[in-house]
C-alpha positions as protocol buffer text, in pm:
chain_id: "A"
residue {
  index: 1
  type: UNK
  ca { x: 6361 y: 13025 z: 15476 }
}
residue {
  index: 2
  type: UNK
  ca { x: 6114 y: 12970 z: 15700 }
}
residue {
  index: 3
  type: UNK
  ca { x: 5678 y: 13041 z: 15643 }
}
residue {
  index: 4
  type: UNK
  ca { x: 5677 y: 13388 z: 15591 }
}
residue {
  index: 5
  type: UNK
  ca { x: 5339 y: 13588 z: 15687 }
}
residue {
  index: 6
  type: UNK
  ca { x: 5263 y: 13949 z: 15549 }
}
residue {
  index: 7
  type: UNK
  ca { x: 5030 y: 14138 z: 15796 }
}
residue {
  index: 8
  type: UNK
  ca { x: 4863 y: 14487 z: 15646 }
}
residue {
  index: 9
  type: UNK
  ca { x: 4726 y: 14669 z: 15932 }
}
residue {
  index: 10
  type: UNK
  ca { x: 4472 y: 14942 z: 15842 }
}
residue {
  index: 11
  type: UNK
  ca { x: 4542 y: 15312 z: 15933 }
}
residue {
  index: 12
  type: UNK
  ca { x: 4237 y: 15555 z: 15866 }
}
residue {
  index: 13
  type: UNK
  ca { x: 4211 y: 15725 z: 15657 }
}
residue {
  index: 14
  type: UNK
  ca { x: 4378 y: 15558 z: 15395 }
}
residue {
  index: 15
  type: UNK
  ca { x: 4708 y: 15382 z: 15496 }
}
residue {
  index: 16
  type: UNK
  ca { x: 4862 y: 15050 z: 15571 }
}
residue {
  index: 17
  type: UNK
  ca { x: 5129 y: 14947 z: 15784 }
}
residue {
  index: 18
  type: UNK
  ca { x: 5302 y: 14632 z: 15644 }
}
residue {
  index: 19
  type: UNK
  ca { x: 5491 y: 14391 z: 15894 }
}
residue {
  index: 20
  type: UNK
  ca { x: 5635 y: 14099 z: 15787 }
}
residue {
  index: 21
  type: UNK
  ca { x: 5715 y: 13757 z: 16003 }
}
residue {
  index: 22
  type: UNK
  ca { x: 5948 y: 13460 z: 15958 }
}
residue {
  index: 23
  type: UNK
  ca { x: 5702 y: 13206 z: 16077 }
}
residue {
  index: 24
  type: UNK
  ca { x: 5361 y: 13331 z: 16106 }
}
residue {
  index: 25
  type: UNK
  ca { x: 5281 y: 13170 z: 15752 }
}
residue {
  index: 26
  type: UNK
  ca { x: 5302 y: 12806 z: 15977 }
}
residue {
  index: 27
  type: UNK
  ca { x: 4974 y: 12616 z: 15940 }
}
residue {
  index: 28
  type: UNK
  ca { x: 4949 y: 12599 z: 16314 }
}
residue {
  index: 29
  type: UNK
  ca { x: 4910 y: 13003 z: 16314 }
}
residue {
  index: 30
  type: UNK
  ca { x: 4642 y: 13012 z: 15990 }
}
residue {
  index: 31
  type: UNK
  ca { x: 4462 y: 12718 z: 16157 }
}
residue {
  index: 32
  type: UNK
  ca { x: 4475 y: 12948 z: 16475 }
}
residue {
  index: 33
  type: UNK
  ca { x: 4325 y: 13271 z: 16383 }
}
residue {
  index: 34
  type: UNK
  ca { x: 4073 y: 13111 z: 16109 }
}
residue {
  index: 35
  type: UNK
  ca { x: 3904 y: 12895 z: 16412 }
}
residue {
  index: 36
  type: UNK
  ca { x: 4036 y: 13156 z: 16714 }
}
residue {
  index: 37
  type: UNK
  ca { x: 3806 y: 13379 z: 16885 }
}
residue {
  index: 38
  type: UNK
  ca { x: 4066 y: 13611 z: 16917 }
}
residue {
  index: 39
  type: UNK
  ca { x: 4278 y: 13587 z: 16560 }
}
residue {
  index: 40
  type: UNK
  ca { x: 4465 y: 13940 z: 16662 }
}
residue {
  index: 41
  type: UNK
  ca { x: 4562 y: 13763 z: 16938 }
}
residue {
  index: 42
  type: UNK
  ca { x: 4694 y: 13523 z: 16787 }
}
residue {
  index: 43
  type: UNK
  ca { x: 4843 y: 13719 z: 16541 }
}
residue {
  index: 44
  type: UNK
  ca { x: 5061 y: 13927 z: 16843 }
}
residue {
  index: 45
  type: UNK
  ca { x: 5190 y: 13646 z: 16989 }
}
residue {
  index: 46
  type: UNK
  ca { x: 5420 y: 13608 z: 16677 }
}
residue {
  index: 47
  type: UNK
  ca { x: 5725 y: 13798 z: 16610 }
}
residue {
  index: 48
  type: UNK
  ca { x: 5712 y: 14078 z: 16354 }
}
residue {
  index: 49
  type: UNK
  ca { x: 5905 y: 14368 z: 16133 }
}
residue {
  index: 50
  type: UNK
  ca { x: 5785 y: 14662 z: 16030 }
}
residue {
  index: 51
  type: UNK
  ca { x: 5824 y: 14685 z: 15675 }
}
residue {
  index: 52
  type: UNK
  ca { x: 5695 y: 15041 z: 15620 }
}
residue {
  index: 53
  type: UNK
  ca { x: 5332 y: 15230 z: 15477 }
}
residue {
  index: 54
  type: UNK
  ca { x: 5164 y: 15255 z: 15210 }
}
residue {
  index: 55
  type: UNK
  ca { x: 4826 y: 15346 z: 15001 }
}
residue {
  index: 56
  type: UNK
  ca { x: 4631 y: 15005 z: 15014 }
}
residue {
  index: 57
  type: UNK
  ca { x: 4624 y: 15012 z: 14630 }
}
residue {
  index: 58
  type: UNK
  ca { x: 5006 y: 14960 z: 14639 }
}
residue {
  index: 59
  type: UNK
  ca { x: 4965 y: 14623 z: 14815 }
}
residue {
  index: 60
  type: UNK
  ca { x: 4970 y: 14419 z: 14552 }
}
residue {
  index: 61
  type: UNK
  ca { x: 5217 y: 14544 z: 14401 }
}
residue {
  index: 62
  type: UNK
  ca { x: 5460 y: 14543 z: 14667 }
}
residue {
  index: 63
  type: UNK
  ca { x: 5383 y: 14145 z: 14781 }
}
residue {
  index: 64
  type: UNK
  ca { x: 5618 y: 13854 z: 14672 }
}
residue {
  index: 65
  type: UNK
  ca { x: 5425 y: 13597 z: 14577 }
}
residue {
  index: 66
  type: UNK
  ca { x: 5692 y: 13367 z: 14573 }
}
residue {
  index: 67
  type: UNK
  ca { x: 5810 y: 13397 z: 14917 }
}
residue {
  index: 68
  type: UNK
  ca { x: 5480 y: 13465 z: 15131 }
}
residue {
  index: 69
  type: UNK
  ca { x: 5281 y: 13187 z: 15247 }
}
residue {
  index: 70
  type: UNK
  ca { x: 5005 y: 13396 z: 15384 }
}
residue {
  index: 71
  type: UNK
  ca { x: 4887 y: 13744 z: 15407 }
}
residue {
  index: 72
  type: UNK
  ca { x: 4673 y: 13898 z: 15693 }
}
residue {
  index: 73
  type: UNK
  ca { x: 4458 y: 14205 z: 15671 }
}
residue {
  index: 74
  type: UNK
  ca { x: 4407 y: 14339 z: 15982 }
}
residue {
  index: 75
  type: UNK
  ca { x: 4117 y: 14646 z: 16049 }
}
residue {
  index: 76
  type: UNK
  ca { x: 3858 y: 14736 z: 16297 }
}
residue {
  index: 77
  type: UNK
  ca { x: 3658 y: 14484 z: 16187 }
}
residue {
  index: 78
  type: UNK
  ca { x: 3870 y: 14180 z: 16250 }
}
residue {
  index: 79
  type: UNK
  ca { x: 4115 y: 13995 z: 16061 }
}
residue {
  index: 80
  type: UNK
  ca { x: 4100 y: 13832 z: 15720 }
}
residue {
  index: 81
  type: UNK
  ca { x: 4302 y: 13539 z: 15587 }
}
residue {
  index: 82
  type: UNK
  ca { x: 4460 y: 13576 z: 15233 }
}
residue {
  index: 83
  type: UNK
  ca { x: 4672 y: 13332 z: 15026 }
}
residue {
  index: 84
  type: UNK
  ca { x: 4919 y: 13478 z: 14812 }
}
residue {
  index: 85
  type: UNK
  ca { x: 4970 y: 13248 z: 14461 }
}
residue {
  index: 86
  type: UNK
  ca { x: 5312 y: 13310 z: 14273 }
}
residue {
  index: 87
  type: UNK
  ca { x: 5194 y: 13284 z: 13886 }
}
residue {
  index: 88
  type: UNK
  ca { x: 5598 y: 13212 z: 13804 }
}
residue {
  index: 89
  type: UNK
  ca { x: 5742 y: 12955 z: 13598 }
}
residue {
  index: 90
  type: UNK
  ca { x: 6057 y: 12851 z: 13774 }
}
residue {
  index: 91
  type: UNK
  ca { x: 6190 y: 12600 z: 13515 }
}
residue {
  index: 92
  type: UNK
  ca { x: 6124 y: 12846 z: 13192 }
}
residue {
  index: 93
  type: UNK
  ca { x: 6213 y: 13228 z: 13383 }
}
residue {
  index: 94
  type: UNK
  ca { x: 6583 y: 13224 z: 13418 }
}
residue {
  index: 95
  type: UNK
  ca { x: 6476 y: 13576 z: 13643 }
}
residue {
  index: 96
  type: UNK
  ca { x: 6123 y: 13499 z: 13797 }
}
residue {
  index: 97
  type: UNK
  ca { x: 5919 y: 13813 z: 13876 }
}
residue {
  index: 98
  type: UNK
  ca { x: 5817 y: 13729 z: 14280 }
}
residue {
  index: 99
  type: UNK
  ca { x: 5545 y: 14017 z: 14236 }
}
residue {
  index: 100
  type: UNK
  ca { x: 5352 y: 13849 z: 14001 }
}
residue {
  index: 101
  type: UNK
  ca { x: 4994 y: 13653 z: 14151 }
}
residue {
  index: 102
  type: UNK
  ca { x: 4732 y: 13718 z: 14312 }
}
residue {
  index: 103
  type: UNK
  ca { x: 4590 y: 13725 z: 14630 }
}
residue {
  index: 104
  type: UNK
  ca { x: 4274 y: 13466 z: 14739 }
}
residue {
  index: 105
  type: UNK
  ca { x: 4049 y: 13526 z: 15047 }
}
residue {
  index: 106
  type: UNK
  ca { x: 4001 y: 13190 z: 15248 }
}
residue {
  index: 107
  type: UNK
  ca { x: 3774 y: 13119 z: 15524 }
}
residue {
  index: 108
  type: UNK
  ca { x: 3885 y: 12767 z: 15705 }
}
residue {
  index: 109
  type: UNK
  ca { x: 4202 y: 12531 z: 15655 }
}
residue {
  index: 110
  type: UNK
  ca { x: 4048 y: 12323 z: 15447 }
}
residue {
  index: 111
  type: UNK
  ca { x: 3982 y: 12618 z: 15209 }
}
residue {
  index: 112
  type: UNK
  ca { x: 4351 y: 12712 z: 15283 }
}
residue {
  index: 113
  type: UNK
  ca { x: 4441 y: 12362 z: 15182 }
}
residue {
  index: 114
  type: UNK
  ca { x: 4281 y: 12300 z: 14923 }
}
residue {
  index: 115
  type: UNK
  ca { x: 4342 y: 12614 z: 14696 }
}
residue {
  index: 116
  type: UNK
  ca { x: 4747 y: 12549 z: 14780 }
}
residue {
  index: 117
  type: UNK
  ca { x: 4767 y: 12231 z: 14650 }
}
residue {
  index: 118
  type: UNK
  ca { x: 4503 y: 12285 z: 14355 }
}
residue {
  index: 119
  type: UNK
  ca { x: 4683 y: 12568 z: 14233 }
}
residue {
  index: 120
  type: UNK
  ca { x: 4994 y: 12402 z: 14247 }
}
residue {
  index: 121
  type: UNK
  ca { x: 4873 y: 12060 z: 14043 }
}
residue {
  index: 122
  type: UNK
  ca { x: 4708 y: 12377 z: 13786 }
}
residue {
  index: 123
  type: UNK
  ca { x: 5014 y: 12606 z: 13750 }
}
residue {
  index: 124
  type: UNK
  ca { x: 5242 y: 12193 z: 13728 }
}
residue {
  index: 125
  type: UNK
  ca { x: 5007 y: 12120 z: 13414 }
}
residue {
  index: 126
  type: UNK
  ca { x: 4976 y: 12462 z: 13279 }
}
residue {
  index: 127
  type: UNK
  ca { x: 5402 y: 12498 z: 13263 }
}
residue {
  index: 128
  type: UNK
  ca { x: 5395 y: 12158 z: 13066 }
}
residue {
  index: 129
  type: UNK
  ca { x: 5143 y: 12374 z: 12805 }
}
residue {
  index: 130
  type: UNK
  ca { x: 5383 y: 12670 z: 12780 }
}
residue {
  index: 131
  type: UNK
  ca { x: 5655 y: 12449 z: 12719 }
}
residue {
  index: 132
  type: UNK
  ca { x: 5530 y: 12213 z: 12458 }
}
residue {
  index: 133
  type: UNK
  ca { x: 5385 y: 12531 z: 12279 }
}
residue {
  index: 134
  type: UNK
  ca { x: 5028 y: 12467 z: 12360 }
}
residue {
  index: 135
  type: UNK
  ca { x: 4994 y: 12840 z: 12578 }
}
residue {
  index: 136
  type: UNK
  ca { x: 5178 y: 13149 z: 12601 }
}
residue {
  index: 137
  type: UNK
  ca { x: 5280 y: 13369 z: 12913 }
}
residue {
  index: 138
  type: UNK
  ca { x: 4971 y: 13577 z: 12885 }
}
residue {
  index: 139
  type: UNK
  ca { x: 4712 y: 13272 z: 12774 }
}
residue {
  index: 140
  type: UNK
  ca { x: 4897 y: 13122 z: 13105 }
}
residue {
  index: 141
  type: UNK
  ca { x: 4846 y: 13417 z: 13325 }
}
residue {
  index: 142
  type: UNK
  ca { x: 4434 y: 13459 z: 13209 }
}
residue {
  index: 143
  type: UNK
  ca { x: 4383 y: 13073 z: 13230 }
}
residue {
  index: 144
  type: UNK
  ca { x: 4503 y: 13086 z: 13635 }
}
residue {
  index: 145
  type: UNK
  ca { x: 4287 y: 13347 z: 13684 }
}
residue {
  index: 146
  type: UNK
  ca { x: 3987 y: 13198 z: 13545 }
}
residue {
  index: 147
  type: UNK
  ca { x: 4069 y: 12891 z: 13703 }
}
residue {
  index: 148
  type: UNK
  ca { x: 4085 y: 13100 z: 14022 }
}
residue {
  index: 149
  type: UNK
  ca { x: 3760 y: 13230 z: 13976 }
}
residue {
  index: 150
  type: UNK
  ca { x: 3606 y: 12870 z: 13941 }
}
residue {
  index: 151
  type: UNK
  ca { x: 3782 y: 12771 z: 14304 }
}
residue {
  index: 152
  type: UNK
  ca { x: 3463 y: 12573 z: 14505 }
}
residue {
  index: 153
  type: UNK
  ca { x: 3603 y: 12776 z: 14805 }
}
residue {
  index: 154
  type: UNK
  ca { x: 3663 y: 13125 z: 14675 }
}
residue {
  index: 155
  type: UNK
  ca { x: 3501 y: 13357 z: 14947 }
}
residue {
  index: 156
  type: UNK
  ca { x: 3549 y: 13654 z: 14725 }
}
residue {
  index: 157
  type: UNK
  ca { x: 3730 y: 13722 z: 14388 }
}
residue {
  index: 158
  type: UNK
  ca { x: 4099 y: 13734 z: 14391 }
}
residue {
  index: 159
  type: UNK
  ca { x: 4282 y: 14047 z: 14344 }
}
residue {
  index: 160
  type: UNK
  ca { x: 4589 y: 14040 z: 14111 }
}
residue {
  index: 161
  type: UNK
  ca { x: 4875 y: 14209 z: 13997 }
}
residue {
  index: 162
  type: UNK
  ca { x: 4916 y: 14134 z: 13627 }
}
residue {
  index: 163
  type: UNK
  ca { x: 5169 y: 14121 z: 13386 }
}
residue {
  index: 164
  type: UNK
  ca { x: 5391 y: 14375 z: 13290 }
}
């Protein structure tokens, strides 16, 4: 399956050409062009598709959550570091929406880290709560959110695609 990176490149005026890598989502690559001097750099030395272009509004709607582990905007003004969070319940969706999260802006590893495995523990305890009753699909959704805006690193809010 591999660690699968999304990069959005920015076209003026208002465009974005999507690429998409098998392993650029690898820690060794984050950890690369969060402490690089040159994170484009590091970002080209990585193989990539083009996936196609679109409005930026459509990004996150177009992102799967599920199977990116990071997501790099790249503009004239350097490159910033994103981490996609899948809000799906694998053991209660017998047909999991992949284009359901939200995006988080990090700023080091241990930001990148850290959010990964706290979400995880948080979306582990909130499933357990949806399935003994306790909170439905859209209390779920709100709560990670929230939660998300709490996160000690959070460099900026994070931008969401919500539910249906």
């Amino acid at each position: 399956m591999g660690e699968r990176a999304l990069a959005a490149v920015s076209r003026p005026p208002d465009s974005l050409e999507l690429f998409r890598s098998q392993w650029a989502g690898r820690e060794s690559v984050v950890s690369r062009v969060l402490d690089d001097g040159d994170p484009l750099g590091v970002l080209l030395e990585e193989d990539w598709s083009w996936r196609g272009s679109l409005p930026p509004l459509y990004l996150l709607w177009t992102c799967d959550y599920q199977a990116t582990t990071v997501l790099y905007i790249v503009s004239a003004t350097g490159v910033e570091v994103y981490v996609p969070l899948w809000f799906g319940l694998p053991l209660l969706d017998n047909d999991p929406d992949p284009k359901l999260g939200a995006v988080v802006n990090v700023s080091s590893m241990t930001e990148f880290r850290e959010l990964r495995l706290c979400f995880a523990r948080l979306k582990g305890t909130l499933q357990e709560s949806v399935l003994a009753g306790i909170l439905s699909r859209k209390q779920l959704f709100q709560v990670l959110l929230v939660k998300l805006e709490d996160f000690p690193y959070r460099a900026s809010p994070p931008l969401s695609r919500g539910p249906r």
